[in-house]
C-alpha positions as CSV (number, residue, x, y, z in Angstrom):
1,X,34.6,63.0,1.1
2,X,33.0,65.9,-0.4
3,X,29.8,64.9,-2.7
4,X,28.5,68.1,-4.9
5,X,25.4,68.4,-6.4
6,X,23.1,66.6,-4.7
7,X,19.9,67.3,-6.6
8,X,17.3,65.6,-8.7
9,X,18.3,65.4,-11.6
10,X,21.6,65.1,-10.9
11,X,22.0,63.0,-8.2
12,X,19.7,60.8,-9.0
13,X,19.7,61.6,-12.4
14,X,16.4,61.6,-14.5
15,X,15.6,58.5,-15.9
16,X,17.0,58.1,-19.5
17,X,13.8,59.0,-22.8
18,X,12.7,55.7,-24.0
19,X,13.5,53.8,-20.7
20,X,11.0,51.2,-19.4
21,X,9.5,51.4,-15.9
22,X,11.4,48.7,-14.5
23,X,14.7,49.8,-15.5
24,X,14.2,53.3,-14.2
25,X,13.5,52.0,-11.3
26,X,16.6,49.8,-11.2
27,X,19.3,52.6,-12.6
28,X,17.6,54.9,-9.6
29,X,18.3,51.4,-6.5
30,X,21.8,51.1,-8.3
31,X,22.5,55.3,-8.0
32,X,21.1,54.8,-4.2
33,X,23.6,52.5,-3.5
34,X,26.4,54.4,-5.1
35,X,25.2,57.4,-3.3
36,X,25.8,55.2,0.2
37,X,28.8,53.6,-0.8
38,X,30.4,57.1,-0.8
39,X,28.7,58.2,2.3
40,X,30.1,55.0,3.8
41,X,33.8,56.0,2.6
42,X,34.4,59.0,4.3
43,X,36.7,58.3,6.9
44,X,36.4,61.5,8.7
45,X,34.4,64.1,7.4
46,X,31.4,63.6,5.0
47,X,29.9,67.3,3.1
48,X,27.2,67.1,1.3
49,X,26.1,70.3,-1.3
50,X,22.2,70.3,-1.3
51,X,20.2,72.8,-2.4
52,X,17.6,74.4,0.0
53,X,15.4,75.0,-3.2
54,X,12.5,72.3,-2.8
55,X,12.3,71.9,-6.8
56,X,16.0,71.2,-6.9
57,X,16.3,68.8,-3.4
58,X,17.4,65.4,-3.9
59,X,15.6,63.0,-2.9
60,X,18.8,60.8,-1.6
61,X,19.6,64.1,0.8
62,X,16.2,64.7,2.2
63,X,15.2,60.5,3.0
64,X,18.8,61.3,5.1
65,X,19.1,65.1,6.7
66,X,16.2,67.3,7.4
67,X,15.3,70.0,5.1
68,X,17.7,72.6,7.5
69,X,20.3,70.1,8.8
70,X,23.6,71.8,8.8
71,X,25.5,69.0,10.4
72,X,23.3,65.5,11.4
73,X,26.0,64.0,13.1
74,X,29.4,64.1,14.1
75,X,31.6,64.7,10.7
76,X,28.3,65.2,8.5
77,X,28.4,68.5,7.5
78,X,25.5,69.3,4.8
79,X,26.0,72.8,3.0
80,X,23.1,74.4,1.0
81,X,23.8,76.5,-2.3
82,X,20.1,77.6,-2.8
């Protein structure tokens, strides 16, 4: 399972103009989950494209691999473009 981009703005996404509060806050739970449920389907081998860049870092990728995790665990390999 390869997951690309993995930066605010992207992954999550910013929250839509004109969007209340509350529904930000559920569109970025239901993006969290998504962001798991691929995770979770990798059968063998899970890369993740970050970017080093703390402007660009998702939030998803840093709450799960340190800022210079190159590989967390066994078939997690996390590759930075930045």
């Amino acid at each position: 399972m390869i997951l690309l981009d993995v930066a605010d703005g992207l992954l999550p996404r910013l929250p839509r103009e004109n969007q209340s509060e509350a529904q930000a806050a559920a569109d970025l739970e239901e993006e969290r989950r998504l962001f798991y449920v691929a995770m979770t389907r990798a059968k063998n081998e899970l890369d993740v494209f970050r970017f080093r860049s703390a402007d660009l870092a998702s939030s998803f990728s840093e709450e799960l691999f340190a800022p210079d995790d190159s590989q967390s665990q066994a078939g997690v390999a996390v590759h930075h473009l930045i």
